[in-house]
C-alpha positions as CSV (number, residue, x, y, z in Angstrom):
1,X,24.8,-12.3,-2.1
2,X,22.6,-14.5,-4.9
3,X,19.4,-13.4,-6.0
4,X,16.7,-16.4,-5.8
5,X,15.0,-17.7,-8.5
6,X,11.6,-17.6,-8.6
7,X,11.3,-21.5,-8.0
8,X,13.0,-20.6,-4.7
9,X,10.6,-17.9,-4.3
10,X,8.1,-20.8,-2.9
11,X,4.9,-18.4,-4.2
12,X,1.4,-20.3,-3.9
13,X,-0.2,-21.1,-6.9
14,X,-3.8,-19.4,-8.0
15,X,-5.5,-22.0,-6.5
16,X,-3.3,-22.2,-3.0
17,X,-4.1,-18.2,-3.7
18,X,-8.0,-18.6,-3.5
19,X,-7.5,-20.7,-0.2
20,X,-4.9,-18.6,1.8
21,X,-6.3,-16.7,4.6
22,X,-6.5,-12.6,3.7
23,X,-5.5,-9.5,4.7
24,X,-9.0,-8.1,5.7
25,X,-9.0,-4.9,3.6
26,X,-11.4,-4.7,0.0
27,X,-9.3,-2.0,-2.3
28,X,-12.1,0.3,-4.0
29,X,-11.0,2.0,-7.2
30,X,-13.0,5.0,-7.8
31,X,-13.0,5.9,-11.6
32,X,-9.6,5.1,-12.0
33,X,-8.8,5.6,-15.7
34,X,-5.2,4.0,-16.5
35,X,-5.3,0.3,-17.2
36,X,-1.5,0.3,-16.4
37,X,-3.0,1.7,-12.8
38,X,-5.7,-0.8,-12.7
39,X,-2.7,-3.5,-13.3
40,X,-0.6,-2.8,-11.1
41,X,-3.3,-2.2,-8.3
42,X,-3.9,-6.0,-9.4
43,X,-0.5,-7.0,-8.7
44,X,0.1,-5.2,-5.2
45,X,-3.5,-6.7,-4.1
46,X,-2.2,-10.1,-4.9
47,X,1.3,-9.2,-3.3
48,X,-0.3,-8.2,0.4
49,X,-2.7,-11.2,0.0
50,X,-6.2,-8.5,0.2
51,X,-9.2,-10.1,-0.1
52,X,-10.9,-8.7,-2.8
53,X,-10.9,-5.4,-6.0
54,X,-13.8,-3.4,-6.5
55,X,-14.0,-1.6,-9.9
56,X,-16.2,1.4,-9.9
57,X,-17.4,3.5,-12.6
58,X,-14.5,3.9,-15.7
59,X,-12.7,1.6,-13.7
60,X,-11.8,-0.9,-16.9
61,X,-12.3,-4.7,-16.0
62,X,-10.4,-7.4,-16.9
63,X,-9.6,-9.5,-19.4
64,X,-8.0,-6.3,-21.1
65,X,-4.7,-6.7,-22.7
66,X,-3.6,-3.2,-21.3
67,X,-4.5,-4.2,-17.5
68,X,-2.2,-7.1,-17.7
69,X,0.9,-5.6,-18.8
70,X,1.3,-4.8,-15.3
71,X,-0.9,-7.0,-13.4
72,X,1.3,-10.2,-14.8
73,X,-2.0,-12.6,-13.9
74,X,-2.9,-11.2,-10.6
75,X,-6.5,-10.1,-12.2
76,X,-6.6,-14.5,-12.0
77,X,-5.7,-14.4,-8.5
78,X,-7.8,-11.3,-6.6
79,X,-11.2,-11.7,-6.6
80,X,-13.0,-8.6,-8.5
81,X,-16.5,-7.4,-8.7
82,X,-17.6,-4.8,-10.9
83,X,-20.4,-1.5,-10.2
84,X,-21.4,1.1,-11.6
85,X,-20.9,3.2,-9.2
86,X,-18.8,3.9,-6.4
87,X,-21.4,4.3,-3.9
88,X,-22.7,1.2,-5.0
89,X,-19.9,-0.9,-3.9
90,X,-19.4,1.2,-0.8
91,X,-22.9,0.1,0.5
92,X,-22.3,-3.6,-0.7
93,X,-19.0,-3.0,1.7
94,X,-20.8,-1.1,4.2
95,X,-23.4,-4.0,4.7
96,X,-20.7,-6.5,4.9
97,X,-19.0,-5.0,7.8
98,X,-16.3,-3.3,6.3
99,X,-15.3,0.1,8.0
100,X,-15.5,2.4,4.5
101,X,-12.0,4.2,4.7
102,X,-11.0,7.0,2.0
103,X,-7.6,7.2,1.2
104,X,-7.4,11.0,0.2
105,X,-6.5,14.6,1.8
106,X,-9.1,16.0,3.5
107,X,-9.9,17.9,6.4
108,X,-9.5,15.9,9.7
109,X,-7.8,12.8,8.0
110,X,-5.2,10.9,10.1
111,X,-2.3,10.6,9.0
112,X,-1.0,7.0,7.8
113,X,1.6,6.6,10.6
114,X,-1.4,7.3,13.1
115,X,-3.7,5.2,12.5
116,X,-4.0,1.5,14.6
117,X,-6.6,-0.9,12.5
118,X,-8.0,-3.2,14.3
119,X,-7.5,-6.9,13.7
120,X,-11.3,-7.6,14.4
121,X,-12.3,-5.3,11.8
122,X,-12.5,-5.4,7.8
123,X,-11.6,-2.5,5.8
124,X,-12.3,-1.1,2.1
125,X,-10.1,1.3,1.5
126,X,-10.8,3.8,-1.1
127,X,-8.4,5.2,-3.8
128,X,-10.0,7.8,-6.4
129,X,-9.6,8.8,-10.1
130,X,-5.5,10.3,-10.7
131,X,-7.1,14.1,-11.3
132,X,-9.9,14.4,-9.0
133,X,-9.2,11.9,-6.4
134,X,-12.2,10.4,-4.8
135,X,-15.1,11.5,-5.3
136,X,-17.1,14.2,-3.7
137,X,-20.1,11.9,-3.2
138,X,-18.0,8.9,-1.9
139,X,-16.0,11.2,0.4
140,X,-19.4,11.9,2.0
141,X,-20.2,8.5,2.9
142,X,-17.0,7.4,4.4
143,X,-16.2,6.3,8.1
144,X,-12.5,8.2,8.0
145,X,-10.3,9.7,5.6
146,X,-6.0,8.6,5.9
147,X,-3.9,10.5,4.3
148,X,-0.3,9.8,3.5
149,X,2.5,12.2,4.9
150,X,4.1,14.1,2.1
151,X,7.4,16.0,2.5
152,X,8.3,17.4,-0.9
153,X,7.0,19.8,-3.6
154,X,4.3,17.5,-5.4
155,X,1.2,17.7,-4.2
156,X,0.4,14.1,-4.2
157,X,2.0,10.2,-5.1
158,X,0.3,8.6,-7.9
159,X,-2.2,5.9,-7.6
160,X,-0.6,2.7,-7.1
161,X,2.4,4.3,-5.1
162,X,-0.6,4.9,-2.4
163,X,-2.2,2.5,-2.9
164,X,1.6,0.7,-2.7
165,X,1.9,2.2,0.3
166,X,-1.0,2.2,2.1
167,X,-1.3,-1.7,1.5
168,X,2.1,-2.2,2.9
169,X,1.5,-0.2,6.0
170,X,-2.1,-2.2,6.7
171,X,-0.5,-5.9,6.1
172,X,2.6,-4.6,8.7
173,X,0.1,-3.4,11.1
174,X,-2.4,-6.6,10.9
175,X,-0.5,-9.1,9.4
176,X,2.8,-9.0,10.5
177,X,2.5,-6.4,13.8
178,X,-0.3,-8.9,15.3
């Protein structure tokens, strides 16, 4: 077996980027403190094609030298808005027609593997801050909580492996499932 090299890889460029249709899912981060997270939340966006980033709070925005060690130039290809707050961009969301989903464990979540999207629909799917999580006053405005099956000792996976894997499961489900 040969690995490819990335001219194989056939990737679209930015601008073929801008133009491609989108997974319909807006990733909200929620005071997310790690430029390295920020990056790489970046780069997985760009990877599953979602349509847009919303940086809330001491979410650092780009340019920043930190954010694109890991983002490699995805923060050129995502569209990104900043607020100053979370609830800000949840009602900017909310008014667009996005169902505001919070990607935490709570009381009556569904679990990941559970939960059917529904093509017709646009989601924003919220990941919080690596201590605290989401917020308290962003978990009370949400329209549903997933939560992501855990079977070891930790008591949760760290930002961009959710996010990582939450991405993954919505583009299977919508993109490639439909």
């Amino acid at each position: 077996m040969r690995k490819l090299k990335l001219d194989e890889l056939n990737r679209a460029s930015v601008d073929e980027f801008k133009e491609q249709a989108k997974l319909p899912v807006a990733v909200v981060l929620d005071n997310v403190r790690s430029m390295h997270n920020i990056g790489s939340i970046f780069r997985t966006s760009d990877g599953f094609a979602v349509e847009q980033i919303c940086l809330c709070g001491i979410t650092a925005q780009p340019p920043h030298r930190e954010i694109e060690k890991t983002a490699l130039g995805a923060t050129l290809s995502v569209n990104w808005t900043y607020y100053e707050t979370p609830l800000q961009a949840v009602e900017q969301l909310r008014g667009e027609g996005y169902q505001i989903i919070a990607v935490e464990q709570a009381e009556n979540s569904t679990m990941l593997n559970e939960f059917v999207p529904d093509p017709a629909q646009k989601y924003a799917l919220i990941f919080g801050n690596e201590v605290n999580g989401v917020s308290d006053e962003v978990m009370q405005s949400i329209d549903a909580c997933i939560e992501i099956p855990q079977f070891g000792t930790k008591h949760s996976f760290n930002i961009v492996v959710s996010a990582g894997i939450v991405l993954w499961d919505f583009f299977a489900k919508l993109a490639i499932g439909s």
